[in-house]
N, C-alpha and C positions, 0 to 999 in steps of 0.2 A: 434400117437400124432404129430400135426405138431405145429412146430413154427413161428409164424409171426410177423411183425413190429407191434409195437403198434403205432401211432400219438396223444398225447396230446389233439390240435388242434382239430381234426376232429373227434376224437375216430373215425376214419378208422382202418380197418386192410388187410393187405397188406400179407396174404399166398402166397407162391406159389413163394421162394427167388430165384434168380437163383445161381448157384453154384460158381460165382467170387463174390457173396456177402459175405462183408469183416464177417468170424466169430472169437470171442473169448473164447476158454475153450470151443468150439463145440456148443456156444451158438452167434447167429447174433447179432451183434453190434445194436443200435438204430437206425430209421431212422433218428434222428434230435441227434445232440451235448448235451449230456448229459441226453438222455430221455430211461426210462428203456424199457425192453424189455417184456411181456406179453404171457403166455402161455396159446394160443385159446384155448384148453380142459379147464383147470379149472380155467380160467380168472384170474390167482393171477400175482399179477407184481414179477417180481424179481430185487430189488434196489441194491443188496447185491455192486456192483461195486459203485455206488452214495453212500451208507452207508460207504462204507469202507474208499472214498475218504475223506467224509466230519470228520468222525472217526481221521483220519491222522491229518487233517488242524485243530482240536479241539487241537490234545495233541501234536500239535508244540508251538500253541497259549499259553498254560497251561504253556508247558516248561519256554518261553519265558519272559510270566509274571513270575513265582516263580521266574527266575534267576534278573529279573528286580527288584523282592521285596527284595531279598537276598544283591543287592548291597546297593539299599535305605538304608535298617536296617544294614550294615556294617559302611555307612557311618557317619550314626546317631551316634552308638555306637561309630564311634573315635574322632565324636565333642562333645559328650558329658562325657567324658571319666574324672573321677573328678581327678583335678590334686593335689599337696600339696606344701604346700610352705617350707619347710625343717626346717634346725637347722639356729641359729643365724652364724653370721659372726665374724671374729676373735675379732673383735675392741665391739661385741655384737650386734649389729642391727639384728633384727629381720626382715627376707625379710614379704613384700606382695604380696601375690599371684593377678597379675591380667592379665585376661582373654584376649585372641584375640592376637594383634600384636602391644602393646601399644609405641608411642613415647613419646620422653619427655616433649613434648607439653601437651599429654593424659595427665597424671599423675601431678594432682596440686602438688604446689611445688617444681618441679625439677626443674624450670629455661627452657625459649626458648630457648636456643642452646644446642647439642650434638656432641657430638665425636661417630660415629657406628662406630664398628671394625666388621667385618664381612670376617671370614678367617676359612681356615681347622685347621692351627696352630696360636692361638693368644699370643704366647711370646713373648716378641717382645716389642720394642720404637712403639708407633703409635703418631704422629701431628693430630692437631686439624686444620691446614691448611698449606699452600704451605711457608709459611714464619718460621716455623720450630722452633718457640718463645715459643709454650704451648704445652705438651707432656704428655701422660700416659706410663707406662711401665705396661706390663702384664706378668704376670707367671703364665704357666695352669701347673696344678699335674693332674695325673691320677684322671678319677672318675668324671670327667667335672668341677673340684672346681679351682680359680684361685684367685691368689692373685696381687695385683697392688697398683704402687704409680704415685704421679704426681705432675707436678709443679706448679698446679692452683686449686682454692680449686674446689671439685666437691660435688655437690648438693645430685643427687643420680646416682646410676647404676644400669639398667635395664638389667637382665640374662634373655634373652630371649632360649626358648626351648620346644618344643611341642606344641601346642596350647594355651600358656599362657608366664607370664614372673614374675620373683622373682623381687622384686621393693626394693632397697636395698637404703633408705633415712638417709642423715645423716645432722641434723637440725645445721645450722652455718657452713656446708662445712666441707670438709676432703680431706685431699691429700692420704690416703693410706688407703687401709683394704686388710684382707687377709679370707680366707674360704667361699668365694662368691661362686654360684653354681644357676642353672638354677629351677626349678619346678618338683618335685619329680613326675615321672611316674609311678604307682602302678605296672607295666609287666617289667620295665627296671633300675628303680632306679632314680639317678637325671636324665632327659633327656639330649642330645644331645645337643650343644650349637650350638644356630641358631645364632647370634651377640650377642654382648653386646653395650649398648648405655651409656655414659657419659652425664651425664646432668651436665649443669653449667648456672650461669648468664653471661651476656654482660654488660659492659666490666668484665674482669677478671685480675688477676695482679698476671703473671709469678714469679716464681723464677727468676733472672737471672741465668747463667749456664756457671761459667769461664770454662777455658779450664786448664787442668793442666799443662800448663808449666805457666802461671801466676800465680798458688799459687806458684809455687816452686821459680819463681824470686823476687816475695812479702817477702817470707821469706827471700833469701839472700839481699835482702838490710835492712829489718831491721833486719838483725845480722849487717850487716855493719856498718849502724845505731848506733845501740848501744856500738861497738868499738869505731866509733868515739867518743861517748861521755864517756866512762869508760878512755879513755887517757885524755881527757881535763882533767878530774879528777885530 
């Protein structure tokens, strides 16, 4: 049996190899770049090496898509992940659950301006700007729930966490609530608290905020005060 090139091209065949022609597995490589090789006795091609290659590059492709569909359909599942709007707040408001990354612009209602606090730990004094005149105080407890007051009334707060946010509206303003908490995640509980936004109107009308050595001198004069006039007496 001998073995010859086969050509495509010319259906020539080319017996008679010489012995530096390149073989592989005992069998002569193609004459041309990826052209099989033909066995003159019984004319059958043997592709097995083009089979095998094209074989490879099908079940990379195959790999490549499933892992491509696997992240689509992961993706999907965590934007569409239904979330819940939880239990009332201490004062009783019942939060609204709404969707995305709402400000307090979104949300009719809460008034154009806000206060975002946006921290690892939100206890804390936080200003509503650099003149230090309108203030919230927050208290976070275990469990993402956090309670606060403040010195200007506020419209609503917005507990933002996970892909949604608890809308905590309170109709005529409120300086204080407590059991405020983010959007319940069915795998984790309340979520994770990404900020929280104070909504209010403009303008707004502070507490003022003596300092405590003027109450305590307020009072020694009207004891004073009242000395003087218990001796007129």
């Amino acid at each position: 049996m001998s073995i010859g090139c086969y050509d495509f091209y010319t259906y020539g065949q080319y017996p008679g190899l010489p012995l530096d022609f390149p073989y592989k597995n005992g069998v002569p490589l193609p004459c041309a770049s990826a052209l099989p090789v033909i066995n003159t006795d019984s004319h059958e091609w043997s592709v097995n090496s083009i089979r095998e290659d094209w074989t490879m590059k099908k079940t990379r492709m195959l790999l490549i898509v499933g892992m491509l569909g696997m992240l689509m359909l992961t993706g999907t599942a965590w934007a569409t992940t239904t979330l819940y709007p939880g239990a009332p707040s201490g004062n009783g408001i019942t939060p609204v659950l709404v969707y995305g990354n709402p400000t307090c612009a979104d949300v009719p209602g809460c008034g154009g301006s806000e206060l975002k606090v946006e921290s690892t730990s939100y206890s804390g004094r936080w200003y509503t700007d650099d003149s230090h005149t309108s203030w919230v105080d927050i208290t976070q407890s275990p469990g993402n729930i956090i309670a606060w007051t403040s010195n200007f009334d506020v419209n609503c707060v917005l507990m933002k966490g996970s892909h949604g946010a608890d809308d905590f509206c309170y109709p005529g303003g409120s300086r204080g609530d407590t059991l405020l908490h983010p959007p319940i995640n069915p795998s984790e509980g309340y979520a994770g608290i990404s900020h929280i936004n104070f909504c209010y109107d403009t303008p707004r009308t502070p507490v003022p905020e003596f300092p405590s050595w003027y109450l305590s001198v307020a009072g020694i004069a009207g004891l004073a005060a009242a000395l003087i006039g218990f001796r007129r007496k």
